[in-house]
Structures are given as structure tokens and as C-alpha cells.
VOGU-3710 file (C-alpha; in Angstrom, 3 decimals, decimal comma):
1> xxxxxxxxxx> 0,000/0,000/0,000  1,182/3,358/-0,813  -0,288/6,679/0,534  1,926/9,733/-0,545  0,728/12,696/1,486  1,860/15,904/2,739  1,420/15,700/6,800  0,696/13,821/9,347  -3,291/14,896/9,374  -3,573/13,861/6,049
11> xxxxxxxxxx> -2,363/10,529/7,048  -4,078/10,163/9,880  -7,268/10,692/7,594  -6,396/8,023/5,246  -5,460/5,679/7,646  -8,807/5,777/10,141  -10,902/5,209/6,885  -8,911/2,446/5,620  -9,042/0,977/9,079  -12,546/0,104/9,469
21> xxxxxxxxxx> -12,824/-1,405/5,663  -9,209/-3,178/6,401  -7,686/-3,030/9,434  -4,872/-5,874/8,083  -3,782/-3,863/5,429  -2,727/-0,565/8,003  -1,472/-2,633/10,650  0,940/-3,943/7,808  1,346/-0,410/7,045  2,009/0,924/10,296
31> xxxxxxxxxx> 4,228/-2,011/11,372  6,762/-1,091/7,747  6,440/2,754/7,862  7,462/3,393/11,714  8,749/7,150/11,274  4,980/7,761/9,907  3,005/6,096/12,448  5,840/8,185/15,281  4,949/11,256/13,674  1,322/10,693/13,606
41> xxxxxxxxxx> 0,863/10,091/17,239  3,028/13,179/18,282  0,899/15,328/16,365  -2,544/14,144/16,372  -2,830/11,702/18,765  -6,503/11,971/18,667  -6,239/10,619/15,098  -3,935/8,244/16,370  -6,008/6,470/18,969  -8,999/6,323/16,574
51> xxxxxxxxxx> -6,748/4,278/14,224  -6,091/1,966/16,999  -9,434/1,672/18,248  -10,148/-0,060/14,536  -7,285/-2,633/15,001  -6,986/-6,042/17,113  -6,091/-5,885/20,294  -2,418/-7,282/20,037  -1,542/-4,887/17,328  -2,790/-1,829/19,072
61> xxxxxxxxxx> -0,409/-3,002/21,954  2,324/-3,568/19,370  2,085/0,170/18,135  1,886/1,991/21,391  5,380/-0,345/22,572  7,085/1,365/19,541  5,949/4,838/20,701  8,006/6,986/23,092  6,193/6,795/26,249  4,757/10,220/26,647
71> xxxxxxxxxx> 3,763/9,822/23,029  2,125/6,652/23,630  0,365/7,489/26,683  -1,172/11,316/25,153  -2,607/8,306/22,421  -3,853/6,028/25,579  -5,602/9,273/27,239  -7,576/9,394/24,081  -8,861/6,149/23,270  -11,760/4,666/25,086
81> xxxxxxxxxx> -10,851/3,642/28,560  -12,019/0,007/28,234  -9,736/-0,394/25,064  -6,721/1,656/26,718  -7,316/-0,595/29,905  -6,656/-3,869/27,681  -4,070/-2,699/26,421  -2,484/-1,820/29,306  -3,021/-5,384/30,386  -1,101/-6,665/27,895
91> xxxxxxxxxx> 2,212/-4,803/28,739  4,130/-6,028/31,353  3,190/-4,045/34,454  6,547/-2,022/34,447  5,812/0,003/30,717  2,594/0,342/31,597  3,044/2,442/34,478  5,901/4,125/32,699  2,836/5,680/30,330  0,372/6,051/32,539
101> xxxxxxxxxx> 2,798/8,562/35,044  3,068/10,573/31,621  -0,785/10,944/32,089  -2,837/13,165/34,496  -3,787/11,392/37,858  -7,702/11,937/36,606  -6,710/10,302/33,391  -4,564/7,154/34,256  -7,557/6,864/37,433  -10,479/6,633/34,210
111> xxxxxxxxxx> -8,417/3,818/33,347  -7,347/1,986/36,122  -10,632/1,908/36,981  -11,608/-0,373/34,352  -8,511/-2,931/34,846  -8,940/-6,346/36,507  -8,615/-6,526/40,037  -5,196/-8,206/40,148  -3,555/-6,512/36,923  -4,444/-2,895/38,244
121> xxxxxxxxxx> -2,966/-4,009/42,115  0,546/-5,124/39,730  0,261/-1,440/38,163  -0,196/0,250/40,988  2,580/-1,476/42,715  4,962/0,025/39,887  4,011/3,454/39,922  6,213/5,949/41,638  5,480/7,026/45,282  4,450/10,114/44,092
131> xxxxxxxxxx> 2,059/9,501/41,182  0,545/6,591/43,640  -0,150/8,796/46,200  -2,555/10,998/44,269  -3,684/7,545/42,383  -4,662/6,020/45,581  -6,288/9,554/46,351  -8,848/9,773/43,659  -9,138/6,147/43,915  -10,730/6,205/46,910
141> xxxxxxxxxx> -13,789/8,297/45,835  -16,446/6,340/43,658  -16,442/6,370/40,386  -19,491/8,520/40,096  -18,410/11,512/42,140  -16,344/14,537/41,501  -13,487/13,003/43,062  -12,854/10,166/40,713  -11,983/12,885/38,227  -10,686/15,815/39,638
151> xxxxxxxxxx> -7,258/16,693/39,203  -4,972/18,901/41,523  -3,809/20,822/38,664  -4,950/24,398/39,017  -4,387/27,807/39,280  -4,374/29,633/42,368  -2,902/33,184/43,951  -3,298/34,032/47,130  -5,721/37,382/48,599  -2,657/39,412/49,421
161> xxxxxxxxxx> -1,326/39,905/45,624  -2,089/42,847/43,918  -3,226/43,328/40,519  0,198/43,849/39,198  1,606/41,096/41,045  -1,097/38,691/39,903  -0,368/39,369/36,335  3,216/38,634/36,167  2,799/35,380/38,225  -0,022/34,838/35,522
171> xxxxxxxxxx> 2,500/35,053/32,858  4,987/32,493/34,820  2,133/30,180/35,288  1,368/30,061/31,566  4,916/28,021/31,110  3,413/25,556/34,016  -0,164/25,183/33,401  -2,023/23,876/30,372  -5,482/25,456/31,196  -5,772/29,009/32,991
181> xxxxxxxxxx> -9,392/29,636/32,309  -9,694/30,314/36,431  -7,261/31,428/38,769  -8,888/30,755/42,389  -8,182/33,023/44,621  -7,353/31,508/48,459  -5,935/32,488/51,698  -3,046/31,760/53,837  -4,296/28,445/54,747  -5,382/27,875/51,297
191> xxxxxxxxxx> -9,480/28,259/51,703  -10,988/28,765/48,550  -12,357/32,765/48,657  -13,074/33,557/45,099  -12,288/33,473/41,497  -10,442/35,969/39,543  -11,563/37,532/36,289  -9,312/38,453/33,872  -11,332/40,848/32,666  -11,406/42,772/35,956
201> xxxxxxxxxx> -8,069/42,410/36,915  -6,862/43,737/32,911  -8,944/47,669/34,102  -8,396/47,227/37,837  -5,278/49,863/38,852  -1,645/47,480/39,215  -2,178/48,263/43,301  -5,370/46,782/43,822  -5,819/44,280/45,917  -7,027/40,927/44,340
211> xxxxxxxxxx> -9,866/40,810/47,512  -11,760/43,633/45,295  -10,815/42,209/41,664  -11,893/38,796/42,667  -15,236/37,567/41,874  -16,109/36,173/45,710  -17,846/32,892/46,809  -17,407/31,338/43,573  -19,396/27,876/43,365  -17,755/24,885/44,194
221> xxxxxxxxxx> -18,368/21,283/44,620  -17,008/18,632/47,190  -15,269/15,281/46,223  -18,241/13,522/47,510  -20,884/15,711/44,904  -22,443/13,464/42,488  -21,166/14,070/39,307  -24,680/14,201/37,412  -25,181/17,086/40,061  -21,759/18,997/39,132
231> xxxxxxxxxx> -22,398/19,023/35,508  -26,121/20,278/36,051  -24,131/22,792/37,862  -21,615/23,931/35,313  -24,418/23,955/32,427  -26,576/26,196/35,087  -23,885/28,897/35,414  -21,885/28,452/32,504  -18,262/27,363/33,720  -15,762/25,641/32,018
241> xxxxxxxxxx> -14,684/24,101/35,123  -15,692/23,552/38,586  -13,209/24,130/42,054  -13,229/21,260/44,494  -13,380/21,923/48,401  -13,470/19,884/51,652  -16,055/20,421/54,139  -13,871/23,451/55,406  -13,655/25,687/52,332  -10,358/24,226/51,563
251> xxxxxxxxxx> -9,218/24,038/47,547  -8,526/20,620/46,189  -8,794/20,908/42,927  -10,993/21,101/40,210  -13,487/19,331/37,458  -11,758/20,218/34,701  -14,203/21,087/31,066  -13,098/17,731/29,752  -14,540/15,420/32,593  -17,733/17,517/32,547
261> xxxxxxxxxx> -18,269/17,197/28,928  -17,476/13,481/29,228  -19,772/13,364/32,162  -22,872/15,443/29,793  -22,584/12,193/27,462  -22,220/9,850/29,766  -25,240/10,896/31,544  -27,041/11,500/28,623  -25,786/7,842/27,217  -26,991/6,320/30,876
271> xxxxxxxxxx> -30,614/7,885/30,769  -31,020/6,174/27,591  -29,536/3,088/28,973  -31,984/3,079/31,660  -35,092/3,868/29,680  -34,813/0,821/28,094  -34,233/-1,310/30,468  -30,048/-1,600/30,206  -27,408/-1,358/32,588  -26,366/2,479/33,507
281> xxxxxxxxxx> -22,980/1,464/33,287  -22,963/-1,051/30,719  -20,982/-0,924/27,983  -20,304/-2,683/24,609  -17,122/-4,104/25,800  -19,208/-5,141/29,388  -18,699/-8,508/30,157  -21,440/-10,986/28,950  -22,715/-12,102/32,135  -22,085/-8,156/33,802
291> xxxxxxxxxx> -24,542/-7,358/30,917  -26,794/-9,864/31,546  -27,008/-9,422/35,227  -27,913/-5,849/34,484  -30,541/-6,814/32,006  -32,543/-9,731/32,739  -34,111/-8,467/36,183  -36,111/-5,780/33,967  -36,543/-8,012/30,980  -38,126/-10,410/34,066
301> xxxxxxxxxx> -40,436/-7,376/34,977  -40,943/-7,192/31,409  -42,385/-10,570/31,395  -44,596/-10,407/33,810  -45,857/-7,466/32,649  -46,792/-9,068/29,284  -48,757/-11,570/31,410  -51,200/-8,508/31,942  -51,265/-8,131/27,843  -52,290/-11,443/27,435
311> xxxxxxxxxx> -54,584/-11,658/29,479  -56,735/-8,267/28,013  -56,031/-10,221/24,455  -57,492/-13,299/25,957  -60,975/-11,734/27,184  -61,437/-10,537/23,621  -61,095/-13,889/21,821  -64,741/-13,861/20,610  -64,434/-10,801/18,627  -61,319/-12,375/16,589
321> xxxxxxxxxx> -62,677/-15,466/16,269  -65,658/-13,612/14,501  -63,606/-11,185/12,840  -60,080/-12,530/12,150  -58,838/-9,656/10,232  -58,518/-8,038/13,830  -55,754/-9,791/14,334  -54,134/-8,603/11,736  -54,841/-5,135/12,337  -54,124/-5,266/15,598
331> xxxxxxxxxx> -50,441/-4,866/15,805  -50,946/-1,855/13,516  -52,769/0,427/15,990  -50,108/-0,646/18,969  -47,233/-0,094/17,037  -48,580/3,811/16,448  -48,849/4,084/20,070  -45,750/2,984/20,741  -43,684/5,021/18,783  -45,590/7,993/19,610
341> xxxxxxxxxx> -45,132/7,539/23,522  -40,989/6,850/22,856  -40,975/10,293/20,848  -42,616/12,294/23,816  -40,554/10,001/26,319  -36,879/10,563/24,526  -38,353/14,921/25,028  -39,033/14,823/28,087  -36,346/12,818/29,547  -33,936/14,824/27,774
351> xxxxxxxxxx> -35,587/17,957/29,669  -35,558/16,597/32,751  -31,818/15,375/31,904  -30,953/19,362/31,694  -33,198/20,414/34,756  -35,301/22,216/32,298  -38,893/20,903/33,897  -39,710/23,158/36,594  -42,391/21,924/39,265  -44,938/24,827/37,763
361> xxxxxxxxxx> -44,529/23,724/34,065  -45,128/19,460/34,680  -49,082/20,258/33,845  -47,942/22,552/30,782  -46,063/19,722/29,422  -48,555/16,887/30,023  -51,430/18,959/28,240  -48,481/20,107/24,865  -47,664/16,193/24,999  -51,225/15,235/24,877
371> xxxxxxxxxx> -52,196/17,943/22,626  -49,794/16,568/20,176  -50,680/13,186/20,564  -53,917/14,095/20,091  -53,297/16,090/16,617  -51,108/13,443/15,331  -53,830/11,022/16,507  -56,699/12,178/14,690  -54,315/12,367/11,303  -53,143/8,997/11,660
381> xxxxxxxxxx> -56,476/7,536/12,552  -57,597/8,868/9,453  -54,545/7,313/7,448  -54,567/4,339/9,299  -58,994/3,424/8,611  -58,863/4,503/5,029  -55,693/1,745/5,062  -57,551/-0,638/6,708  -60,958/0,129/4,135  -58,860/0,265/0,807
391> xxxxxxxxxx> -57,399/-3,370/1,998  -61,014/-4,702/2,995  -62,396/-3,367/-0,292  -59,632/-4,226/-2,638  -60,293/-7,810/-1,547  -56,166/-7,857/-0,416  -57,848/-9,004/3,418  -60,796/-10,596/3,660  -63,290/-9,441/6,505  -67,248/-10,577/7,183
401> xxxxxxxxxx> -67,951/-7,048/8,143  -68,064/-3,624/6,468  -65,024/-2,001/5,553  -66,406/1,197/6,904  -67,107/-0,180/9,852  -63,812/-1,826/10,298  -61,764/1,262/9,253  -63,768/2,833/11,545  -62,553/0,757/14,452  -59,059/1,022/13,390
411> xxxxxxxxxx> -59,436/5,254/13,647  -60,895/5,528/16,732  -58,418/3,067/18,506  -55,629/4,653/17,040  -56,379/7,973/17,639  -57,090/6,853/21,024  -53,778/5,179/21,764  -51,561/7,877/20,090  -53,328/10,546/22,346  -52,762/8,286/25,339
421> xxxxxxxxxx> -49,075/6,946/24,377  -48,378/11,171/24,342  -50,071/12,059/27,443  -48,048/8,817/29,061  -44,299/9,131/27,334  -44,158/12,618/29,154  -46,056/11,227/32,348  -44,437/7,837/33,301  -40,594/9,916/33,583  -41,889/12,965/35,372
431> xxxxxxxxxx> -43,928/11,003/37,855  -41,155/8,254/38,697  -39,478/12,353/39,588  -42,034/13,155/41,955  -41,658/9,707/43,479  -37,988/10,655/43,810  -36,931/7,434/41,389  -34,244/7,923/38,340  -36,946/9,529/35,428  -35,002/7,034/32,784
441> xxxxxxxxxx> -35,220/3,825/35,036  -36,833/1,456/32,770  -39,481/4,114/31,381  -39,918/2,252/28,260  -41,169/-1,058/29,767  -44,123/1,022/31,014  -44,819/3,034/28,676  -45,024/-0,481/26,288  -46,960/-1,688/29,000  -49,671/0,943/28,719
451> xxxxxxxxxx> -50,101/1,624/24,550  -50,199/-2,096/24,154  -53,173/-2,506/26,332  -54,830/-0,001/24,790  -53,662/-0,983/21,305  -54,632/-4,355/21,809  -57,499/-4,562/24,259  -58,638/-1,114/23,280  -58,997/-1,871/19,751  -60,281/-5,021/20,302
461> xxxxxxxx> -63,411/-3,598/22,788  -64,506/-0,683/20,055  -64,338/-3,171/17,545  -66,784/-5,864/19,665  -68,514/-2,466/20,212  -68,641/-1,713/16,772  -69,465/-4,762/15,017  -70,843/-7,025/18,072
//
């Protein structure tokens, strides 16, 4: 294979699209043209780790060995941490904590966490006292909290600094820092008292005192702070990042932008996890029976909740037995329920995930949900009957009664169950709220629950109704 290009990027571009049609053919590449794949990962390693993430496991492993090891590990912080964790696993413990002390504590924790008991207790054991120290720190917090992921590189100047001062040791920190989008401002015994704007301190006179430049009691979060709860905080008052204090004021650290915009996904990934029915955490590279221990007690509930299906179906046996096209028809009216509750569920939960459902607007919603259930209702019926007619008529199904009067059954059930389905998709999430549950947990089991009852044993009653 021969790719003549001009840079790395260009590469890099080449490379990821090749990958995923043949993932052979640039692993041969890769393993012949070493200066390329080098100077790939050193300056896009981004680019890098999604060409990795396309390849086997053993030749991933194979191409981050031949990297220098702060190279290799900037490639590791971007891939996915399940992948970077198996691949860590597959160097011997010693280069693999090599790259992972070229990482950020947060970073290397992201992955750690997802290493096998026994090969992350080896890595850890081969990490310098330093770097284990603030491992074993952010280790101890769960996984779900602000702690996992903060890091203890920040910038801070203490109260007593003037303006003038605070810009020059601005500039120095610039050569130390990567990210100076807040300087916190703390006293002598290093209690978080405010945040600096730059903007402030640029008009403020170079004698000023940073107590009246600073922007005081700046919010903060504790390790302990859920991380769902830190992000809803950040979107709320628009901060990159978020400063970390103990229960007595003092600074930490911080949630830096990156672990809040991983945590927006992941929570927004998790709510549709749970509104089907899947593990919060789960994960395509979960194990099998992790996965299925996370599924099968709702698909269980699931079951049982069929039961209650069946059983409506099974009081209306008469009417299909007269009418057998029913049956047929059926499924049609339950399906349009269904897929109208899921669209005003996946709104609604997507609200709620962004705190943007008040307590005074739950009625609001309801009614616009059912309102639009209703007007999409009365459209489909109408689709949906003349369907059902045009079939009858055209002699395509066969059917003892009227095609009017059949079409007619079809209509009103289905404008029936899409009105419902609407009213319910936005009701199930915001009362499992009020009942201070998870809004996402499983809301699709009973919102299936409710339009095929009245798909299936509403339909069925107007039509006994109708043609009885």
C-alpha cells in the first residue's frame, strides 16, 4: 500500500478510513512505515487512537510499545478507557506504568478503573510514590463523584497579591499550566475565597488588591458531589470548570471542562440506557454475564408485565374469532402508540436530563404532549382506517364485516392510543421524579406496557362495540 501525502493529518485521515474497511492492510502499514506512524501520534494523537481503536487488540499493543512513552500514553488518554485498559493489560506491568505517570492522575484513574482486580494491584505497585499517592487519592472516591476525576492541577494566587503582582505570576504560570481559564483566589491556609476575572483584573489599577478584583464565593463542589449534580451545575452557570473543596472551604482541585463534557454524554448515554431497560454502566465491551445481570431483572419485569397483555387479548377472543382480520390489524394500531409515547418520552427525559422541567410547568407539558398526541392522533387515525378500508375493499384481506365499519374501528383506537401513548411518554418519567426514582429507570417497559393494552385490548373492545 502506498499513501503519498503531505502531513501527518492527512495521514491520519487516510489511515482511520482504511481501518474500518481493512484493518490488516494498516497494521501492515504501520508495522513497515514506523517514522509515519511516530509522527502521527506526536501530532494528532486523537487521530492516532482512533486508528487503533479499529485494530486487534495485540496490534494496538504492538504500536503503542514502539511509541516513546509520553507519546504513547497522550494516544492512551484518548482512546476509550475500556480499550486503553486492555491494552495496558497486555504490557508487562513495568511500561505500563511508565505511560500512565506521563498521564494526568484523573486520566490514568479513568483507566485503572476499568482494569482487573489483580492486573491494576501489579500497576499500581509500579508506579512511583508520588504519582501513587494521588492515584490512591482519587481512587478512593467512587467512580461517580467529583473526586474520581478531579485533578490537583490548578491555578491559584493568594488574597494578598495585587493586581500587578497577579499578572506577572499569571504570565509564569502560563509556562506551568495547560489550562488558565480560572485562577482561584485563596488564603493563607489555602481556603478557597473567590475566582479571579481576567477581565477585571486587565482595568483594575496594578495596586489593587485581588480581595476587590476577585469575583467572591465562587461555586464549588465537594469530592463527595455526584457528578450528574456537578455538571447540572456547570451547564446552570456556565463554567468551564468547577473548584473542588473539603467540608472546610479548603481548595482541592478542580473538574476540569473535559470530565464535565465526558460526564454530559455519559449521563445522557446512561438515561437512555436506563429507559430501556439496560445497565447504567454497561458498555459494549461489558462482560457478557455483567450485561446480563444488568438486564434480565427488567426483561423479568418485562415478562410479567406481558402476562397482563395477554390476558386483556385473551378476554377478547370472541371478537377475533368472529372477525379474524382483527388480528391482523391489531399490531398496527399498537405499534402507532408505541412510537408515539418513545418520541414524547426521549423529550421529556432529555428535559428533565438538563433540569429544564420546573415543578410549575409538569401540567404545561402533560397537556403540549397530549395535545400533540392528540393532533397526530386524529391524522393517523384517518390514514390508518382509510388503510384498513382500501385493503377490505380491494379484496387484499378478507373481513365478514363492512369495511367502513372496520376502518372505523381502526381510527378511533388509534387515535385513542396515540393521544394516550403522548399524554403517558411525558407522564411515566416525570412522575417516577415526583416519586424521587431515576426519570429514565426502565421508562420504556411502562410506557409499552400501557399503549399495548390499549392498542390491543382497546382496539379489540370498540371493535366488539362496533361490530358485536
Amino acid at each position: 500500500m502506498k499513501l503519498r501525502l503531505q502531513s501527518p493529518r492527512q495521514l491520519a485521515t487516510r489511515l482511520r478510513l482504511l481501518a474500518r474497511r481493512s484493518p490488516e492492510e494498516v497494521e501492515e502499514y504501520l508495522d513497515t512505515h514506523h517514522e509515519e506512524w511516530e509522527a502521527l501520534a506526536e501530532a494528532d494523537p486523537h487521530d492516532a487512537a482512533d486508528i487503533l481503536e479499529e485494530l486487534g487488540e495485540e496490534a494496538a499493543t504492538d504500536l503503542i510499545a514502539d511509541l516513546d512513552p509520553d507519546d504513547a500514553a497522550d494516544v492512551l488518554e484518548e482512546m476509550q478507557d475500556d480499550l486503553a485498559a486492555d491494552i495496558l493489560e497486555e504490557l508487562n506491568p513495568e511500561d505500563a506504568a511508565d505511560l500512565l505517570e506521563e498521564m494526568p492522575a484523573d486520566e490514568a484513574v479513568d483507566i485503572i478503573h476499568r482494569l482487573e482486580p489483580e492486573p491494576r494491584r501489579q500497576l499500581i505497585e509500579k508506579l512511583e510514590p508520588y504519582f501513587t499517592d494521588e492515584v490512591r487519592q482519587l481512587l478512593h472516591y467512587p467512580e461517580d463523584t467529583v473526586g474520581g476525576h478531579m485533578t490537583s492541577s490548578f491555578a491559584s494566587l493568594p488574597v494578598g497579591m495585587t493586581a500587578g503582582e497577579a499578572i506577572e505570576r499569571i504570565r509564569q504560570m502560563n509556562e506551568e499550566l495547560e489550562d488558565l481559564s480560572y485562577v482561584y483566589i485563596v488564603d493563607d491556609d489555602r481556603r478557597l475565597l473567590g475566582v479571579l476575572s481576567f477581565r477585571e483584573l486587565v482595568f483594575k489599577r496594578a495596586g489593587a488588591g485581588l480581595g476587590d478584583v476577585m469575583i467572591p464565593d465562587p461555586v464549588a463542589v465537594t469530592p463527595l458531589t455526584d457528578r450528574e449534580e456537578a455538571t447540572e451545575l456547570a451547564q446552570r452557570y456556565h463554567l468551564y470548570s468547577l473548584p473542588v473543596i473539603d467540608d472546610r472551604g479548603y481548595l482541592l482541585g478542580r473538574l476540569p471542562n473535559e470530565e464535565i463534557m465526558e460526564a454530559i454524554q455519559l449521563e445522557a448515554s446512561e438515561d437512555f440506557a436506563l429507559a430501556t431497560g439496560a445497565g447504567a454502566h454497561e458498555t459494549v465491551f461489558t462482560p457478557v454475564l455483567g450485561s446480563v445481570r444488568m438486564r434480565l431483572p427488567w426483561l423479568s419485569l418485562n415478562l410479567a408485565l406481558a402476562l397482563i397483555v395477554t390476558y386483556v387479548i385473551e378476554r377478547q377472543t370472541g371478537i377475533i374469532e368472529d372477525e379474524p382480520i382483527l388480528a391482523a390489524l391489531m399490531p398496527v394500531v399498537a405499534l402507532l402508540g408505541g412510537n408515539s409515547g418513545f418520541q414524547s418520552l426521549a423529550v421529556v427525559i432529555r428535559a428533565l436530563a438538563t433540569d429544564d422541567v420546573p415543578g410549575t410547568q409538569v401540567f404545561p407539558v402533560l397537556g403540549r404532549q397530549l395535545a400533540i398526541g392528540a393532533m397526530n392522533g386524529a391524522i393517523l387515525a384517518v390514514l390508518a382506517g382509510g388503510l384498513a378500508m382500501f385493503l377490505i375493499n380491494a379484496d387484499i384481506f378478507s373481513s365478514s364485516s363492512p369495511a367502513f365499519t372496520v376502518g372505523l374501528a381502526v381510527s378511533i383506537a388509534a387515535l385513542g392510543n396515540v393521544s394516550i401513548a403522548g399524554f403517558a411518554g411525558s407522564g411515566i418519567p416525570l412522575l417516577l421524579r415526583k416519586l424521587g426514582a431515576d426519570p429514565a429507570q426502565a421508562s420504556s417497559i411502562f410506557l409499552t406496557l400501557i399503549t399495548d393494552i390499549v392498542g390491543f385490548g382497546g382496539f379489540l373492545a370498540i371493535a366488539a362495540m362496533l361490530l358485536g
